[in-house]
FIKOLZA-1660 file (N, C-alpha, C; in steps of 0.1 Angstrom, whole numbers, plus 5000, padded with zeros to 4 digits):
% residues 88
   i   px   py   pz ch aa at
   1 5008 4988 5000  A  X  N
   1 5000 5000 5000  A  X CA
   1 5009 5012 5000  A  X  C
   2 5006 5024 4990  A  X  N
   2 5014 5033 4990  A  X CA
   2 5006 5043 4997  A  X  C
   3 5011 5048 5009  A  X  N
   3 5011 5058 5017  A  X CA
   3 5014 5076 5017  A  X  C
   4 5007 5088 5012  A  X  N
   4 5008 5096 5009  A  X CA
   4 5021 5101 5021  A  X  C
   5 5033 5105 5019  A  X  N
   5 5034 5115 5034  A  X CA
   5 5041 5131 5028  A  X  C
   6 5027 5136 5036  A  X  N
   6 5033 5151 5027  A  X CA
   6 5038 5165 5039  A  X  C
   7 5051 5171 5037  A  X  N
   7 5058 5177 5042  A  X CA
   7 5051 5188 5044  A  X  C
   8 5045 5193 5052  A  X  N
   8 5039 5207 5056  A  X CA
   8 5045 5222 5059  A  X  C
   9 5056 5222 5070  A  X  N
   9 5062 5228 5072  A  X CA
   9 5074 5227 5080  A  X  C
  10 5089 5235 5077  A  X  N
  10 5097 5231 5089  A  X CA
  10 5096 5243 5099  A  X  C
  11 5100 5241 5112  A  X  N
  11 5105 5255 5120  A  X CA
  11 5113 5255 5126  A  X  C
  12 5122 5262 5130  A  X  N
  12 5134 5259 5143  A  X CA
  12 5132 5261 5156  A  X  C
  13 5136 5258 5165  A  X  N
  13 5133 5257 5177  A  X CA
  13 5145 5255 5188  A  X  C
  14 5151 5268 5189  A  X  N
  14 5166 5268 5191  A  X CA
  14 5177 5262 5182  A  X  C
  15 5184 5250 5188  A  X  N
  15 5191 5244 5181  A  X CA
  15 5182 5230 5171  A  X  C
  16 5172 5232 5175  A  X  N
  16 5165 5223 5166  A  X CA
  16 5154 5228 5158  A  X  C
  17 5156 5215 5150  A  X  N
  17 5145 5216 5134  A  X CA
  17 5132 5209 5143  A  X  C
  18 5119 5216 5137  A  X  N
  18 5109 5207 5135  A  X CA
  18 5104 5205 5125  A  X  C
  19 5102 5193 5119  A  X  N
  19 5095 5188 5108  A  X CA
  19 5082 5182 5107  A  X  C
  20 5072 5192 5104  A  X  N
  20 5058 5186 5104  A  X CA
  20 5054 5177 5092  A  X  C
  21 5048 5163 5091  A  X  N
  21 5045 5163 5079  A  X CA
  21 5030 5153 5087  A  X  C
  22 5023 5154 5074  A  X  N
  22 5006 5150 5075  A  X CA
  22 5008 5133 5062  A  X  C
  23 5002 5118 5070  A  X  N
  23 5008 5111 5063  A  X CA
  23 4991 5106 5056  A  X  C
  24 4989 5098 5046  A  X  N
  24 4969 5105 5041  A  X CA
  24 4974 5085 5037  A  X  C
  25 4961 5080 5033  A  X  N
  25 4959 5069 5027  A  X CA
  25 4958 5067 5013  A  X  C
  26 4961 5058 5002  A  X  N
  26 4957 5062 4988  A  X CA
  26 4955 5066 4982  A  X  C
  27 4934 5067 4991  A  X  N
  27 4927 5072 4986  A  X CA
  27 4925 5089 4989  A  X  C
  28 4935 5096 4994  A  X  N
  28 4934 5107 4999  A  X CA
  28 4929 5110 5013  A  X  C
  29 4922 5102 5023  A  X  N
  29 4920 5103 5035  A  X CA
  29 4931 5106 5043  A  X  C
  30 4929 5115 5054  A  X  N
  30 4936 5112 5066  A  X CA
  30 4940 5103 5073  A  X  C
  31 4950 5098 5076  A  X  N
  31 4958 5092 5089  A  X CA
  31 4966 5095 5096  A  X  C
  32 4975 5103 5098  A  X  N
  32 4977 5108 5108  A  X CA
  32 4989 5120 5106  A  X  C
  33 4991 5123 5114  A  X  N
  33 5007 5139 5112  A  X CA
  33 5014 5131 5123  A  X  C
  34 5028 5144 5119  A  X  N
  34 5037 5140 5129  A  X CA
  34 5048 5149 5128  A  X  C
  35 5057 5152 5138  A  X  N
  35 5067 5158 5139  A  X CA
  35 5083 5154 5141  A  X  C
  36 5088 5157 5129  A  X  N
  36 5103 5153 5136  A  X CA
  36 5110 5155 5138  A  X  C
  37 5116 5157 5152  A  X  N
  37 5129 5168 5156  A  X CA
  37 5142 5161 5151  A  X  C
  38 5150 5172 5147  A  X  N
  38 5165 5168 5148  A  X CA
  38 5175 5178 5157  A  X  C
  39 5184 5175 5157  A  X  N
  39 5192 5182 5166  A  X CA
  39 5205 5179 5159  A  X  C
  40 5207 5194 5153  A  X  N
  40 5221 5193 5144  A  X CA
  40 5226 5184 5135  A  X  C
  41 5209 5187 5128  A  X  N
  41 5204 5177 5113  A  X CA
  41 5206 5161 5116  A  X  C
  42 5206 5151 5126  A  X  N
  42 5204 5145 5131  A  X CA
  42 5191 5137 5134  A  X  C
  43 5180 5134 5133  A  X  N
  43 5171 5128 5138  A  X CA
  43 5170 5122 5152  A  X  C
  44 5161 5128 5159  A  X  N
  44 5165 5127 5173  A  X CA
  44 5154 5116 5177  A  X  C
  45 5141 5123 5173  A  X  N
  45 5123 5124 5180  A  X CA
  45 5116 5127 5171  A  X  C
  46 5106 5114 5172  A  X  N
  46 5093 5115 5166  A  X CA
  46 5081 5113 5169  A  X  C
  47 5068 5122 5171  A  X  N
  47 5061 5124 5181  A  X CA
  47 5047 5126 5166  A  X  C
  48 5037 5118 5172  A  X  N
  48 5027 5115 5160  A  X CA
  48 5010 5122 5167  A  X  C
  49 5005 5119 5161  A  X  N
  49 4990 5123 5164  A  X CA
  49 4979 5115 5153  A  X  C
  50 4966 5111 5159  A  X  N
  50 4958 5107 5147  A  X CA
  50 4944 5116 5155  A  X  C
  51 4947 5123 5151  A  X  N
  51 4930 5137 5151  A  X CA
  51 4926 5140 5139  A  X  C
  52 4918 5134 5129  A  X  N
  52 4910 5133 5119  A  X CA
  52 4902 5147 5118  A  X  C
  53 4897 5152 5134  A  X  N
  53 4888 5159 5132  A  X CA
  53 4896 5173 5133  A  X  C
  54 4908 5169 5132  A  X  N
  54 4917 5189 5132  A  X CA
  54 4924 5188 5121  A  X  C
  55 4919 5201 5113  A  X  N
  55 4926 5205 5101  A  X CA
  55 4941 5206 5102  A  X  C
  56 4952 5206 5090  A  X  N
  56 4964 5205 5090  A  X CA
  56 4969 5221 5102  A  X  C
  57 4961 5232 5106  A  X  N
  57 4972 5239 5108  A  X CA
  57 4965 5238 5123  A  X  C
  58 4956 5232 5130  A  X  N
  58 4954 5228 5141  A  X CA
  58 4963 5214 5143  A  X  C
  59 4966 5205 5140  A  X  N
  59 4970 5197 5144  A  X CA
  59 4990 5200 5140  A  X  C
  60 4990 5210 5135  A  X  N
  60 5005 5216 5137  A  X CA
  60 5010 5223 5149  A  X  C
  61 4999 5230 5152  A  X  N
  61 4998 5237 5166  A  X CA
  61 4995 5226 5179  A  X  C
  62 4993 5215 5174  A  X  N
  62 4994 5207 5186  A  X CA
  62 5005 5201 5185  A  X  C
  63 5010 5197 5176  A  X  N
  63 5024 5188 5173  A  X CA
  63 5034 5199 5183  A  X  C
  64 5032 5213 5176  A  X  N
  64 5043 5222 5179  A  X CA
  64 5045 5222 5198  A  X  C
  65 5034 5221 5202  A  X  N
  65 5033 5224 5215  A  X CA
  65 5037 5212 5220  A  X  C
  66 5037 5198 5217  A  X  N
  66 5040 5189 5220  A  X CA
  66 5055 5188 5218  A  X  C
  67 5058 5194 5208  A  X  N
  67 5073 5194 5202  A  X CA
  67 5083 5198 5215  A  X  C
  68 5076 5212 5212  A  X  N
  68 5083 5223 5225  A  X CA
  68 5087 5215 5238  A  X  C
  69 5074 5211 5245  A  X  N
  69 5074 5206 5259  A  X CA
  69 5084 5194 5257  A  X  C
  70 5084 5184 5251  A  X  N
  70 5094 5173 5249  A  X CA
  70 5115 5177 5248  A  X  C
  71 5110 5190 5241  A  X  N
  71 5128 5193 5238  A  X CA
  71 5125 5200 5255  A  X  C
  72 5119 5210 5258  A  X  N
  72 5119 5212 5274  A  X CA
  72 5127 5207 5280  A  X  C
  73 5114 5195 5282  A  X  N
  73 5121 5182 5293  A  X CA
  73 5132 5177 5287  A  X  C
  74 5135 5177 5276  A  X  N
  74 5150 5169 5276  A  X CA
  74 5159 5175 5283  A  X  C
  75 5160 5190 5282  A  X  N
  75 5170 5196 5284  A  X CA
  75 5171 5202 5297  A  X  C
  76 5159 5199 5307  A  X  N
  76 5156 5200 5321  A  X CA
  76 5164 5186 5330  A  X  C
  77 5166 5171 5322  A  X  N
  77 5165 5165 5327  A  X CA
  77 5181 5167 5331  A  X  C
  78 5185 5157 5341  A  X  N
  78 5199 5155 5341  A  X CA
  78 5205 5146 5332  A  X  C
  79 5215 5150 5326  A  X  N
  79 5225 5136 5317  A  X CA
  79 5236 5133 5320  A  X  C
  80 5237 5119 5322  A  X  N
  80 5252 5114 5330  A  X CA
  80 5255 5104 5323  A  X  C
  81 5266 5105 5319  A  X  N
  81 5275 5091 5312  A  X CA
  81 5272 5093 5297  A  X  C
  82 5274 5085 5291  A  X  N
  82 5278 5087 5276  A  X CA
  82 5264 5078 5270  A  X  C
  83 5253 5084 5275  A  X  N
  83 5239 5077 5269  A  X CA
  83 5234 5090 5260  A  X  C
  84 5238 5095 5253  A  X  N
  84 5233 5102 5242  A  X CA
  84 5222 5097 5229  A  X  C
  85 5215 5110 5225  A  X  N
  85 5207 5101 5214  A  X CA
  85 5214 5095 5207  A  X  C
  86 5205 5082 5194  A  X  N
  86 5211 5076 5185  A  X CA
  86 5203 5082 5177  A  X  C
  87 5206 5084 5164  A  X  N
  87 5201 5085 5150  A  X CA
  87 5187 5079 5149  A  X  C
  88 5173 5084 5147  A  X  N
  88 5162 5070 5144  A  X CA
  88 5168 5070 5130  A  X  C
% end
């Protein structure tokens, strides 16, 4: 099955990208969006949604806020020892 996935918009977010894209069914239906962080063009995080009933630039505003709060907490948390991201 060939799966539409279409690129919406990017934004930055300090040292990171976010990459929204909206992924649709054959037939043109919705299935779901998603955001992908990278961190110094890297791929870090990928954080999804399936809300049918929110148009593309509502459910970017929710990705984004979701985005936000996630790079937040990363960078609130403590990091010790050499467990850094890996590439998805």
């Amino acid at each position: 099955m060939d799966f539409g996935d279409k690129a919406l918009r990017t934004e930055a977010y300090g040292l990171w990208n976010m990459h929204f894209h909206e992924v649709t069914a054959p037939d043109g239906s919705y299935l779901c969006a998603y955001v992908e962080l990278q961190l110094e063009s890297a791929r870090k995080c990928r954080l999804s949604i399936v809300r049918p009933d929110l148009d593309s630039r509502a459910g970017i505003d929710l990705l984004r806020a979701r985005a936000i709060d996630w790079v937040d907490a990363w960078h609130r948390r403590e990091h010790t020892g050499d467990t850094g991201f890996a590439d998805l």
